[in-house]
DRENDO-1510 file (C-alpha; in Angstrom, 1 decimal, always signed):
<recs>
REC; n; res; u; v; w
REC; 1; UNK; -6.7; -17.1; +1.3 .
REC; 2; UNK; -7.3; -14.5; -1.4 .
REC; 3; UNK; -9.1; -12.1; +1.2 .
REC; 4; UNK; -5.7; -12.9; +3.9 .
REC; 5; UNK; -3.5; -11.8; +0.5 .
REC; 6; UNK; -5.7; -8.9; -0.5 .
REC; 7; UNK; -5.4; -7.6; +3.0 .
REC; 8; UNK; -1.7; -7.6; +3.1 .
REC; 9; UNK; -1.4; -6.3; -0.6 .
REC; 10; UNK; -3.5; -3.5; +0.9 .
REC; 11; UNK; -1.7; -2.7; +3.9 .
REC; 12; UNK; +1.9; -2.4; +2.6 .
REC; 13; UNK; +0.3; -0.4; -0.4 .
REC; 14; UNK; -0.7; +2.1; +2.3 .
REC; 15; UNK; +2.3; +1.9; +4.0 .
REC; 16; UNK; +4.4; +2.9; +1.1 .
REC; 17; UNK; +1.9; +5.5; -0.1 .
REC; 18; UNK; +2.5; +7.0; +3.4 .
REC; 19; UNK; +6.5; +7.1; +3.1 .
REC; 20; UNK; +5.9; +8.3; -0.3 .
REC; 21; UNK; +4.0; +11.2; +1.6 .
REC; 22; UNK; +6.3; +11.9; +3.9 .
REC; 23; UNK; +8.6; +12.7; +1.4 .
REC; 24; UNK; +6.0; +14.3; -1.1 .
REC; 25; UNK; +4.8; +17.7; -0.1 .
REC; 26; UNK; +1.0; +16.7; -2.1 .
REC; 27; UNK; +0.4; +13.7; -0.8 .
REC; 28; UNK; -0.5; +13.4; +2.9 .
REC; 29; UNK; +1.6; +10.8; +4.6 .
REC; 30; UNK; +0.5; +10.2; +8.6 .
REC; 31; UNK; -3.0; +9.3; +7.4 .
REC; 32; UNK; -2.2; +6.3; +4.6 .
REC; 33; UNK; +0.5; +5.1; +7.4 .
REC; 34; UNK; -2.1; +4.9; +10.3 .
REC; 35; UNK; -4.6; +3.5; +8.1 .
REC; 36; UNK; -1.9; +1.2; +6.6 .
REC; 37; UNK; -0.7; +0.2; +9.6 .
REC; 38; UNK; -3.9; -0.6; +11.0 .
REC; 39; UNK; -4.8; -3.2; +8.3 .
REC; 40; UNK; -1.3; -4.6; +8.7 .
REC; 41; UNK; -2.5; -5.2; +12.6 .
REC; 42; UNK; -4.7; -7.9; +11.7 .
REC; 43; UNK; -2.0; -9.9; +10.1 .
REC; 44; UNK; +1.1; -8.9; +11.7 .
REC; 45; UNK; +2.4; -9.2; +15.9 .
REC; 46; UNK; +4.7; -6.4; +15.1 .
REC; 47; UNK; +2.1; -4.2; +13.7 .
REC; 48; UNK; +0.1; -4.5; +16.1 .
REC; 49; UNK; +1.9; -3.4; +19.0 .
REC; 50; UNK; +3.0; +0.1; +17.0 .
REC; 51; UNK; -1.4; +0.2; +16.3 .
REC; 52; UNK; -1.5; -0.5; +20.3 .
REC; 53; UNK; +1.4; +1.8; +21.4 .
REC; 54; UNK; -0.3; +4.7; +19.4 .
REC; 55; UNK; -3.6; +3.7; +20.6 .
REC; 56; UNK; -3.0; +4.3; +24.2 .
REC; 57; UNK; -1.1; +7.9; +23.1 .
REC; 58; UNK; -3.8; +8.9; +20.4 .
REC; 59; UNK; -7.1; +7.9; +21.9 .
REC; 60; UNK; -9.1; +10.8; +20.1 .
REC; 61; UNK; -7.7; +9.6; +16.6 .
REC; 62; UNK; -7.9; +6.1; +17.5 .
REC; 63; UNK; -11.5; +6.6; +17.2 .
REC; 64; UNK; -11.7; +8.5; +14.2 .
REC; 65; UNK; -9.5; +5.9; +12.5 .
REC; 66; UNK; -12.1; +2.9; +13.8 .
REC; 67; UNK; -14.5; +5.3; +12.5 .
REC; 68; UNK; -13.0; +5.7; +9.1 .
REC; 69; UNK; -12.1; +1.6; +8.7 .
REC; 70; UNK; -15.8; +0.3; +9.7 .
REC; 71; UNK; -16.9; +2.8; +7.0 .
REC; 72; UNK; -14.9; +0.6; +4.1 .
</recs>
């Protein structure tokens, strides 16, 4: 249950970080969303079908993202 809530913490801390990058000209914003995103996917339907959608348009940085999350 802690791991489940840790998870979620996680991902919608990435998320914002990412808007916050958007908007922010020194932090980079498209990365923490994807990786944000991608967290989200294991918790959340809706989540998962953006991470799928950009999946089958992205394939290159699909694998550098799995790349990057097997690495933490």
């Amino acid at each position: 249950m802690v791991k489940r809530l840790s998870l979620i913490a996680a991902g919608w801390t990435l998320l914002l970080l990412g808007i916050l990058g958007l908007l922010l000209p020194m932090l980079p914003g498209v990365p923490f969303l994807l990786i944000g995103l991608s967290v989200l996917s294991v918790e959340y339907k809706w989540a998962r079908r953006w991470v799928d959608g950009l999946r089958r348009r992205f394939p290159t940085a699909d694998r550098k993202l799995q790349a990057i999350l097997t690495r933490l």
